[in-house]
N, CA, C and O atoms as a GROMACS GRO file, in nm:
protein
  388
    1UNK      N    1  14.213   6.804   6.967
    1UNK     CA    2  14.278   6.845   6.842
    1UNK      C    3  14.234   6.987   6.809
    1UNK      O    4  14.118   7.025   6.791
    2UNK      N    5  14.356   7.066   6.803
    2UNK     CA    6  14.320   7.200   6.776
    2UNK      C    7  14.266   7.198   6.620
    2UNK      O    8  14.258   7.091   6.560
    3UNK      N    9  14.224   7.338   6.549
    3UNK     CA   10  14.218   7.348   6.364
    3UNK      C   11  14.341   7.349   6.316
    3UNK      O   12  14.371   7.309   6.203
    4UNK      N   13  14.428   7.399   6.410
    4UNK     CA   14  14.587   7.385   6.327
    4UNK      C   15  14.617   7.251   6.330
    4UNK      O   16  14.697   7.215   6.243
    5UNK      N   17  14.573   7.159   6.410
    5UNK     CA   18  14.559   6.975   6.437
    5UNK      C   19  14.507   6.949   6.313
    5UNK      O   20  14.591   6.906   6.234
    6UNK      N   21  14.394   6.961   6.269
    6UNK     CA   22  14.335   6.932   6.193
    6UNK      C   23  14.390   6.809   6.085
    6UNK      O   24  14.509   6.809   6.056
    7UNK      N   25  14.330   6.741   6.047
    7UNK     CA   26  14.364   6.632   5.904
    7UNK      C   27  14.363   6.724   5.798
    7UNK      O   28  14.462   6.739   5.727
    8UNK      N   29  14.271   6.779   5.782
    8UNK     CA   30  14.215   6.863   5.644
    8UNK      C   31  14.369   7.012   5.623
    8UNK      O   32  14.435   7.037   5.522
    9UNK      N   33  14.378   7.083   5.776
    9UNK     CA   34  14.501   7.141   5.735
    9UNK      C   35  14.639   7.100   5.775
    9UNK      O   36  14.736   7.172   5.753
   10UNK      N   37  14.644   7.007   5.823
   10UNK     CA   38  14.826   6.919   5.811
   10UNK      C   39  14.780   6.841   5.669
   10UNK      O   40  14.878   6.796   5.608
   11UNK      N   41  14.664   6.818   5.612
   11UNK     CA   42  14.687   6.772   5.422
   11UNK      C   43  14.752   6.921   5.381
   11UNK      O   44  14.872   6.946   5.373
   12UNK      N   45  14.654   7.003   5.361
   12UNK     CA   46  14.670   7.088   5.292
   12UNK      C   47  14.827   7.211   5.313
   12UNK      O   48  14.845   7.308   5.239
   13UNK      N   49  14.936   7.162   5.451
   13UNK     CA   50  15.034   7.214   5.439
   13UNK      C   51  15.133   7.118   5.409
   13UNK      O   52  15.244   7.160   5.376
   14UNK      N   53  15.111   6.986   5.415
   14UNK     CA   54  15.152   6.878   5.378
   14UNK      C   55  15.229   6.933   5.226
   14UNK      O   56  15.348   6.950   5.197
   15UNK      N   57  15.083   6.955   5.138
   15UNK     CA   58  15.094   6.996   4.974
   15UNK      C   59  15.165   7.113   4.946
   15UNK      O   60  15.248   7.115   4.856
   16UNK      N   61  15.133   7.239   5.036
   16UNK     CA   62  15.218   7.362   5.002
   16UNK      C   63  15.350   7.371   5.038
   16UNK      O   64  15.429   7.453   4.991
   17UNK      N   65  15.388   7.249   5.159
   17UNK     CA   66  15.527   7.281   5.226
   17UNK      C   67  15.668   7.169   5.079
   17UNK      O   68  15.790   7.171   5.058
   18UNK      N   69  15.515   7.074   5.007
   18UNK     CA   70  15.576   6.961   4.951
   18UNK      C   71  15.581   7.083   4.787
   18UNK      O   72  15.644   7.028   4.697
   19UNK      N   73  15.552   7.159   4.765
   19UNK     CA   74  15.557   7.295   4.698
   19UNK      C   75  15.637   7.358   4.720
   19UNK      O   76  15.651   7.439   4.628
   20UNK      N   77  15.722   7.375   4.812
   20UNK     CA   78  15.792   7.491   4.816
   20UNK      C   79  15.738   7.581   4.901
   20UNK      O   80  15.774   7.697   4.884
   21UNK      N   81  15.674   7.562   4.975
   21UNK     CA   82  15.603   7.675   5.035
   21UNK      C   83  15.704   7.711   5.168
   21UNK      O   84  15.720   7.610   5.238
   22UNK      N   85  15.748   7.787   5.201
   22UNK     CA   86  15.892   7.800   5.300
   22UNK      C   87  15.817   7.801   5.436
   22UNK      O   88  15.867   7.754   5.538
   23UNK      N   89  15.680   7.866   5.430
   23UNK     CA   90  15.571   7.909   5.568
   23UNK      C   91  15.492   7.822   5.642
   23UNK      O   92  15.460   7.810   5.760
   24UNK      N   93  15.458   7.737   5.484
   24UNK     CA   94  15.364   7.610   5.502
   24UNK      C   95  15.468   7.545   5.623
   24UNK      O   96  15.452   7.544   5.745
   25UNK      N   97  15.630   7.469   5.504
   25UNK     CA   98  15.721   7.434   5.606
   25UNK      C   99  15.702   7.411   5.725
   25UNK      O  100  15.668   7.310   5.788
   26UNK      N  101  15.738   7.566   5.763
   26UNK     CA  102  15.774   7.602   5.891
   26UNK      C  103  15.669   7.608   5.971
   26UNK      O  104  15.698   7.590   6.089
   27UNK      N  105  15.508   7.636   5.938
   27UNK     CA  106  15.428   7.594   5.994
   27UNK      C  107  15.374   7.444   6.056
   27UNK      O  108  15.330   7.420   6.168
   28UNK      N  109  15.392   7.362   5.951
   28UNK     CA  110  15.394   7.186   5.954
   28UNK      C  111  15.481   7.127   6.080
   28UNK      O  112  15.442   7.065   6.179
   29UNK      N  113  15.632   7.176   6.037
   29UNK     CA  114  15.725   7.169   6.167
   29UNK      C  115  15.649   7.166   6.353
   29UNK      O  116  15.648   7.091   6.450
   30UNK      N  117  15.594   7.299   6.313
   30UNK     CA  118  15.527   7.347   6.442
   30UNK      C  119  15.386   7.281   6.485
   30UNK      O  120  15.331   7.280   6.595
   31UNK      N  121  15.352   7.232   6.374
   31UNK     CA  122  15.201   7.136   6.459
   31UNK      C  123  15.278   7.068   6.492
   31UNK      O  124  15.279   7.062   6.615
   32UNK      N  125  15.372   6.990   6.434
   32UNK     CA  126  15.379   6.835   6.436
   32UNK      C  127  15.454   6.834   6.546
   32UNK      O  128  15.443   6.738   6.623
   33UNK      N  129  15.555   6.955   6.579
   33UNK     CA  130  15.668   6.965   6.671
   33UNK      C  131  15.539   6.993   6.826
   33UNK      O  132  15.542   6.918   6.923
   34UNK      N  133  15.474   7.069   6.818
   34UNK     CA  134  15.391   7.076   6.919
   34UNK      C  135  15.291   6.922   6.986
   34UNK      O  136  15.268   6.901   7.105
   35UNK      N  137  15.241   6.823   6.852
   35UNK     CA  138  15.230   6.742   6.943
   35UNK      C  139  15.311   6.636   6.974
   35UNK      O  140  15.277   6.530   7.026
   36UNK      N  141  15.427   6.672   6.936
   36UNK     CA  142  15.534   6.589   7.029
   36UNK      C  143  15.574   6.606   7.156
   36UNK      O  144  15.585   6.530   7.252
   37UNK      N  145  15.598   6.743   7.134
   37UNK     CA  146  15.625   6.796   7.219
   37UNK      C  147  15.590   6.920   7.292
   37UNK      O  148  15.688   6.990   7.269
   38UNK      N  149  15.513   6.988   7.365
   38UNK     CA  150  15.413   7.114   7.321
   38UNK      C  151  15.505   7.222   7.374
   38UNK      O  152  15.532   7.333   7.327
   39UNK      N  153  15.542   7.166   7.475
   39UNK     CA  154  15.675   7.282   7.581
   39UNK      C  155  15.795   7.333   7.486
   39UNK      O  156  15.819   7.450   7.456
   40UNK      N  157  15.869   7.214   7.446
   40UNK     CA  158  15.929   7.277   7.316
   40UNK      C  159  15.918   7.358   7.190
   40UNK      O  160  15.992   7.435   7.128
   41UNK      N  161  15.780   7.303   7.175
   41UNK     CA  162  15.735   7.436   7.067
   41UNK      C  163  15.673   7.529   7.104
   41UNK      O  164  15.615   7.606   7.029
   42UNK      N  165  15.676   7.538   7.254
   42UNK     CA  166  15.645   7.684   7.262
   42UNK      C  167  15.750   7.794   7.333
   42UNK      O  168  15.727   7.912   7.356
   43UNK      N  169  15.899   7.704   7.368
   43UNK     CA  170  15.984   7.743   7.318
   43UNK      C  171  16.046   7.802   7.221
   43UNK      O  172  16.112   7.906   7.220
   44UNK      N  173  16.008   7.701   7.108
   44UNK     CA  174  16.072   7.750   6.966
   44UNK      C  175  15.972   7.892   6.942
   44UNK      O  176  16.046   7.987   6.916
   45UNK      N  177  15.878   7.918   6.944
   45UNK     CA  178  15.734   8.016   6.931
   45UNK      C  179  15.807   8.080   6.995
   45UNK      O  180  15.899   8.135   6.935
   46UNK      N  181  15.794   8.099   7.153
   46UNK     CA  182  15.865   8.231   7.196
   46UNK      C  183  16.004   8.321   7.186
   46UNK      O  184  16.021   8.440   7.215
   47UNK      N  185  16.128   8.192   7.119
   47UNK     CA  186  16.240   8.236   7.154
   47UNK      C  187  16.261   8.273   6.963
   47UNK      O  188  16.279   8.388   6.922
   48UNK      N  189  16.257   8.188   6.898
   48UNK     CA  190  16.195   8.221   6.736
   48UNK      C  191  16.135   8.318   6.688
   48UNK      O  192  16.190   8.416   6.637
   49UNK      N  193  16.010   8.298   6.702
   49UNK     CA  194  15.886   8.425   6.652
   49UNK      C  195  15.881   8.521   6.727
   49UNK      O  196  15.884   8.628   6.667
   50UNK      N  197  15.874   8.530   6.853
   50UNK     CA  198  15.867   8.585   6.935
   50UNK      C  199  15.983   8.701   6.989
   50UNK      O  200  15.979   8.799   7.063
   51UNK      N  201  16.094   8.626   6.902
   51UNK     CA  202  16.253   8.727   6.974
   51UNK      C  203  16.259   8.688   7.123
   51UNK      O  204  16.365   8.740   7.155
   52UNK      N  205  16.207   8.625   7.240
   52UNK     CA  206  16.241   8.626   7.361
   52UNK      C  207  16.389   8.549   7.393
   52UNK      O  208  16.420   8.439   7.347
   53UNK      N  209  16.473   8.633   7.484
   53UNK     CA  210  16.575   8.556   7.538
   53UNK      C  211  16.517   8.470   7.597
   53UNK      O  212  16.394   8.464   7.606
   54UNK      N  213  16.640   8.344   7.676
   54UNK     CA  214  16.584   8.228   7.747
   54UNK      C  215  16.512   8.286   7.889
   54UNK      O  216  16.402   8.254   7.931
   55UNK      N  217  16.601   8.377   7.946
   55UNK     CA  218  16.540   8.396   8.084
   55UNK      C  219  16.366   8.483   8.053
   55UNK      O  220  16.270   8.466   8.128
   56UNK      N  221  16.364   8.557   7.950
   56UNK     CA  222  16.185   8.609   7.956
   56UNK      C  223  16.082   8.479   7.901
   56UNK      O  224  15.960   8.488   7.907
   57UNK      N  225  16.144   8.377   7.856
   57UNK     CA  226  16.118   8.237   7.798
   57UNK      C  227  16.050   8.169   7.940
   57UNK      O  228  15.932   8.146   7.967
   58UNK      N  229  16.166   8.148   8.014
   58UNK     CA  230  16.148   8.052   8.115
   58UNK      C  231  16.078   8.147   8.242
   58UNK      O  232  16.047   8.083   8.342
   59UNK      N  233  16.048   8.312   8.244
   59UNK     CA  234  15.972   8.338   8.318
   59UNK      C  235  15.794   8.319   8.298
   59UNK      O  236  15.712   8.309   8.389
   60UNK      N  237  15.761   8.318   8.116
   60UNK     CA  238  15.688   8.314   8.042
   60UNK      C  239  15.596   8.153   8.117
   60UNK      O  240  15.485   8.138   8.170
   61UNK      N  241  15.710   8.060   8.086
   61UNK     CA  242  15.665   7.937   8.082
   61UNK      C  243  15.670   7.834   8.234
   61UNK      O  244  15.641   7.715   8.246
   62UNK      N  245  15.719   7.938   8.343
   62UNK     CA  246  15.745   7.891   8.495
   62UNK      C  247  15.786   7.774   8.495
   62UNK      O  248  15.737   7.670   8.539
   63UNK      N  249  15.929   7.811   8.417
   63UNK     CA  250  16.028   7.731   8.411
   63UNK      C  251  16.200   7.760   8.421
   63UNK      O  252  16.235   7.867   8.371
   64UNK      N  253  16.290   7.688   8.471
   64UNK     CA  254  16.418   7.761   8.489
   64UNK      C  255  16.492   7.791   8.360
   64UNK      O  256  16.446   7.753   8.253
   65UNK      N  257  16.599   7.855   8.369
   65UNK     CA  258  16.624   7.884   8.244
   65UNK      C  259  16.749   7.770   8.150
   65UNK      O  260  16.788   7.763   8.033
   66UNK      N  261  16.775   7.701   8.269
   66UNK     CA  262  16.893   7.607   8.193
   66UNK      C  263  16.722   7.512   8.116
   66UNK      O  264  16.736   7.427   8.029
   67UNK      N  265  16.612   7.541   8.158
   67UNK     CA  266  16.521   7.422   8.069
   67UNK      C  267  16.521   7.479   7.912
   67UNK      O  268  16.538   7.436   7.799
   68UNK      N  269  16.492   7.602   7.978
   68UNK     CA  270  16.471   7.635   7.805
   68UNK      C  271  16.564   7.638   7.708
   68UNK      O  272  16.546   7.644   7.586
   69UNK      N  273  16.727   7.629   7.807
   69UNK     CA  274  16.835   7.615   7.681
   69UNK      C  275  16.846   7.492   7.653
   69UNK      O  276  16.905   7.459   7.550
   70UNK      N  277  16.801   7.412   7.726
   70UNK     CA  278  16.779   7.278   7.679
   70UNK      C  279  16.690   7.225   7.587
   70UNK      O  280  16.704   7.122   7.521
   71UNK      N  281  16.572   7.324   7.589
   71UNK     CA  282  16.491   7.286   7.499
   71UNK      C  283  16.496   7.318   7.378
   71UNK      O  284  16.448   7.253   7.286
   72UNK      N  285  16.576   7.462   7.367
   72UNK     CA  286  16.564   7.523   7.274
   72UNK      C  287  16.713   7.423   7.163
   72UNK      O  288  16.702   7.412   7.041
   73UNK      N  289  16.833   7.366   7.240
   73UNK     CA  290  16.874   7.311   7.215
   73UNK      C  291  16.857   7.216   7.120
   73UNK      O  292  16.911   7.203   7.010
   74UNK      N  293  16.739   7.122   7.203
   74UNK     CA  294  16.723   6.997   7.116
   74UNK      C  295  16.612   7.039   7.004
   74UNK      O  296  16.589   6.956   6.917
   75UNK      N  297  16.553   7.145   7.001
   75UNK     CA  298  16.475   7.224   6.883
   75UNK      C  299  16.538   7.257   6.776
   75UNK      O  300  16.496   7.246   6.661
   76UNK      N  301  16.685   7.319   6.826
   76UNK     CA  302  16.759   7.328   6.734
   76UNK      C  303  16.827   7.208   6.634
   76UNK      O  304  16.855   7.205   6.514
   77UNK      N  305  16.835   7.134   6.720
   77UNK     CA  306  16.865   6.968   6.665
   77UNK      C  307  16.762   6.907   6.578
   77UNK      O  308  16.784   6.864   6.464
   78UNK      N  309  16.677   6.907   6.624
   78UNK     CA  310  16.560   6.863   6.540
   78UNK      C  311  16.560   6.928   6.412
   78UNK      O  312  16.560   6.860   6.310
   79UNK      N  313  16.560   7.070   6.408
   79UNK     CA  314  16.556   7.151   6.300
   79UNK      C  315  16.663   7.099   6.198
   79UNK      O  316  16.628   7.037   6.097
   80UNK      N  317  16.830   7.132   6.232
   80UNK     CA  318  16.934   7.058   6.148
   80UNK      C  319  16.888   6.964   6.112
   80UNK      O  320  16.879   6.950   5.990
   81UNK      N  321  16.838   6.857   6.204
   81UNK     CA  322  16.815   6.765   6.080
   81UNK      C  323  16.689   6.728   5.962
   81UNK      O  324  16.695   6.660   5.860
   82UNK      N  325  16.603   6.786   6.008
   82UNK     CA  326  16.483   6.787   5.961
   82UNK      C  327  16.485   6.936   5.809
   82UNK      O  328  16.404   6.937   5.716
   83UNK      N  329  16.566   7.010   5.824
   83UNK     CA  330  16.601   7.076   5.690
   83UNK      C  331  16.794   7.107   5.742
   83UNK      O  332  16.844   7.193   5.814
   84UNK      N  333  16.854   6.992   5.666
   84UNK     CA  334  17.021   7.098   5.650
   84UNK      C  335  17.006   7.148   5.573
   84UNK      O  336  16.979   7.254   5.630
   85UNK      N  337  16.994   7.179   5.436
   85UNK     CA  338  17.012   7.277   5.422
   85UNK      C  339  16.998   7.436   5.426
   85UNK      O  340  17.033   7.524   5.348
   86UNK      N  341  16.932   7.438   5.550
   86UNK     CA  342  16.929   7.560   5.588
   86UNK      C  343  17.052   7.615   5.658
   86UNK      O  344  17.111   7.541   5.736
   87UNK      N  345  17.094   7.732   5.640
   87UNK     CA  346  17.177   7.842   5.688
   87UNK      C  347  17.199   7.824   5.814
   87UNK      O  348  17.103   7.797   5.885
   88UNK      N  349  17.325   7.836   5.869
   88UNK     CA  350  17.285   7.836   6.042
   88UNK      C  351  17.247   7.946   6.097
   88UNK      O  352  17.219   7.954   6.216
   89UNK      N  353  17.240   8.068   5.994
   89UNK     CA  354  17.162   8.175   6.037
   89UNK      C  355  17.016   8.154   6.067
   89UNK      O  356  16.965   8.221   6.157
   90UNK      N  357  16.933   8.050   5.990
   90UNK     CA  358  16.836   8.025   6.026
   90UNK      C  359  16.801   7.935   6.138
   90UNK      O  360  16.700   7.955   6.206
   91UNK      N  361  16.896   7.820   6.163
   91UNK     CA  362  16.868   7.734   6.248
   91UNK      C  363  17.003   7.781   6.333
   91UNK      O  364  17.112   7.736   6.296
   92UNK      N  365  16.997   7.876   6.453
   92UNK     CA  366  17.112   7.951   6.512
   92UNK      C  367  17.212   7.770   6.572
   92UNK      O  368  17.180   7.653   6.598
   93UNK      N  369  17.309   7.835   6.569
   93UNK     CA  370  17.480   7.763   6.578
   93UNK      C  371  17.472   7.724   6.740
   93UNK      O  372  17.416   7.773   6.838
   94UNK      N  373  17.527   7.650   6.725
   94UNK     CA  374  17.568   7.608   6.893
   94UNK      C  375  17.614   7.691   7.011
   94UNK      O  376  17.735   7.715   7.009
   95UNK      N  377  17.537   7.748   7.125
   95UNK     CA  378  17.596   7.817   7.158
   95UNK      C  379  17.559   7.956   7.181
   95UNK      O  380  17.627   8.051   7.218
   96UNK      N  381  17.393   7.941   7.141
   96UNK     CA  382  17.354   8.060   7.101
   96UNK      C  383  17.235   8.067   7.120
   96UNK      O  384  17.144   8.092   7.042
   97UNK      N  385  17.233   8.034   7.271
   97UNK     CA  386  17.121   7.987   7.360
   97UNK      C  387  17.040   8.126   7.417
   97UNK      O  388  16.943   8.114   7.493
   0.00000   0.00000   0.00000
């Protein structure tokens, strides 16, 4: 368990994301999305935060690149549903791999 693992800080973004906190959010997303899944969120990390297209993604992660549109795919899925109302500017549109 990493400190971003932590009990003490998934409480404490638990409270700021259950606040309004837009960072907390999007931080919470990303532990929790990482130990589900760790490849995918470091997908979402590189192609997200990072700005990387899929192909500097999947050279990053010595992986092909239809993986990462796949991953980034079902990241995107997860996201829709886990906040709609966000913009599809924020959670990019189908297609837009």
């Amino acid at each position: 368990m990493t400190d971003d693992e932590s009990p003490g800080v998934i409480t404490e973004l638990l409270r700021a994301a259950a606040a309004g906190d837009a960072i907390a959010d999007e931080r919470l997303f990303t532990v929790v999305y990482a130990a589900i899944d760790p490849r995918r969120a470091r997908v979402v990390e590189l192609r997200w935060f990072a700005g990387l297209d899929a192909t500097e993604v999947a050279k990053l992660l010595n992986v092909g690149t239809a993986t990462v549109t796949r991953d980034w795919a079902a990241a995107r899925l997860v996201g829709r549903r886990t906040w709609p109302e966000v913009p599809e500017v924020i959670v990019p549109a189908r297609g837009s791999a």
